[in-house]
C-alpha angles and dihedrals in degrees: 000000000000091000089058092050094052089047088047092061105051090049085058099044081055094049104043083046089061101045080051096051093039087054095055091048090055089048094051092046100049088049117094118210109241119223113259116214108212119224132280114246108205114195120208115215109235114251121260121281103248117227123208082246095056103040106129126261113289105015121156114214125188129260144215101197132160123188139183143172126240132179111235113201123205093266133032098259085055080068112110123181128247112289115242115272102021105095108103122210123194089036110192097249135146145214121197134166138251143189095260099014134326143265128243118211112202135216088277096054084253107145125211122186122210127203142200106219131011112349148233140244092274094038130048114181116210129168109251090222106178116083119024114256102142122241096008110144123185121229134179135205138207121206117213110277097037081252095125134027113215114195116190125190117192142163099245096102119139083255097048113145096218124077093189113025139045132189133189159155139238142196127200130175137153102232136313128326082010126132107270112205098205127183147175125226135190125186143139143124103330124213122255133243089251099045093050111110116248103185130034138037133259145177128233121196122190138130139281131228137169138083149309123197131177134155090277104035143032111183142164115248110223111179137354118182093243107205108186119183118191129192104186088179094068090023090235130129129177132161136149132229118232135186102032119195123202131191132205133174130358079357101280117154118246111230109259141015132279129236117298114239130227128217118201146148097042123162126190124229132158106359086316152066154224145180146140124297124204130182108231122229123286129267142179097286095054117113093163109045120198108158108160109043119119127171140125148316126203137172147136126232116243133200131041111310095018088298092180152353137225133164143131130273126191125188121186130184144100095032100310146098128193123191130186156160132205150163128203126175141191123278 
């Protein structure tokens, strides 16, 4: 009897597991699949790729700016160099956008606008014609009162080479044999974090101004041939600048050349870069010889994919200072 009912039970866990079973199969057949939509991707279109040229009305862009003071004499041998200690780097100075260019205010608070076309009472715009560096106009600004005379170079000529970036130089003084505090200046739309190359190498090639000051001779540089080679995958950078022009006087150019430059040691970090400068030794060709100054070089790189690169660079030693700014793209 105990047997059966053994038996009996199992008869009745199998049946009641097929009817389960039988039960789950009606249900699947009977149940028809529904049709699944898949999801809209929307995509969004990247914004525009702003231009130093479109960046909306009032926008204040960051700058890398240095600035000293000289005492020019009368005549070129009253020149004397920058005194140790009293270039500024780092000098306070903005860049801020207007509806038909922009206005840079310099370390002293001292404005100067600067206009695309025509000009106004504070601001004349005339083309910077000797040398060649490419798009540099020539303004000048006068403070309330007619007491200083600011004049303000920069690379946003209607022939400027840079589409991101500018870079630039000023002069101010307060009236002959008088103490003039000078400058240079680089800005524009820098390049983000996500658009900076991570892998590769370019060259950038742009132009050089500035100035170059020592006992005997204070001049306007007013080109330099810039060569810039990157490596972002190694994060280095290193170039050199070659057939520098110089002006003095009533611009007219000295005869000859000063020293190339060369730019080594750079190393690239945080959308920027930085590395040692050096003024080669002297040749033939070299009117203003500054062999033995060494210093700096700084920028940052502008554009989408690292487009282009400006900064400052300052060498000191033997007498002599050079200051400059320059900006240089790919091809």
């Amino acid at each position: 009897m105990s047997q059966s009912k053994s038996q009996f039970a199992k008869v009745l866990f199998v049946t009641t597991a097929l009817i389960a079973v039988a039960a789950c199969s009606s249900d699947r057949g009977t149940t028809t699949d529904a049709t699944v939509t898949p999801p809209v991707t929307v995509v969004t279109p990247p914004a525009a790729q702003l231009t130093l040229a479109t960046e909306p009305v009032g926008t204040s862009l960051s700058v890398q700016a240095q600035s000293f003071t000289f005492t020019n004499g009368a005549q070129a041998s009253a020149e004397t160099a920058i005194p140790a200690g009293t270039l500024q780097a780092n000098a306070p100075t903005s860049y801020v956008t207007t509806s038909n260019g922009f206005t840079l205010t310099l370390p002293d608070g001292q404005p100067a606008t600067f206009v695309t076309t025509g000009g106004t009472s504070t601001a004349q715009a005339a083309e910077f014609t000797v040398g060649s560096v490419k798009g540099t106009s020539e303004y000048q600004a006068q403070v309330t009162g007619g007491t200083n005379t600011v004049n303000v170079m920069s690379t946003n000529g209607t022939t400027s080479p840079l589409t991101y970036a500018t870079y630039g130089m000023w002069a101010e003084s307060v009236g002959t044999n008088a103490p003039i505090t000078a400058g240079t200046y680089a800005t524009g739309v820098t390049t983000t974090s996500g658009q900076m190359p991570t892998t590769g190498t370019a060259t950038y090639s742009g132009h050089l101004t500035g100035f170059v000051i020592s006992p005997n001779t204070a001049a306007n540089i007013t080109d330099g041939a810039v060569s810039l080679n990157a490596n972002f995958g190694s994060n280095t950078v290193n170039g050199g600048i070659t057939g520098i022009t110089t002006v003095h006087g009533g611009n007219t150019p000295i005869n000859g050349q000063m020293n190339d430059i060369t730019l080594a040691g750079g190393t690239i970090s945080n959308g920027g870069f930085a590395g040692t400068a050096f003024a080669a030794s002297a040749t033939s060709a070299t009117s203003i010889n500054v062999a033995g100054a060494n210093g700096t070089y700084a920028g940052k790189f502008y554009g989408p994919g690292a487009a282009e690169a400006a900064g400052n660079l300052s060498l000191s030693g033997g007498g002599s200072t050079v200051v400059g700014a320059f900006g240089a793209k790919k091809p």
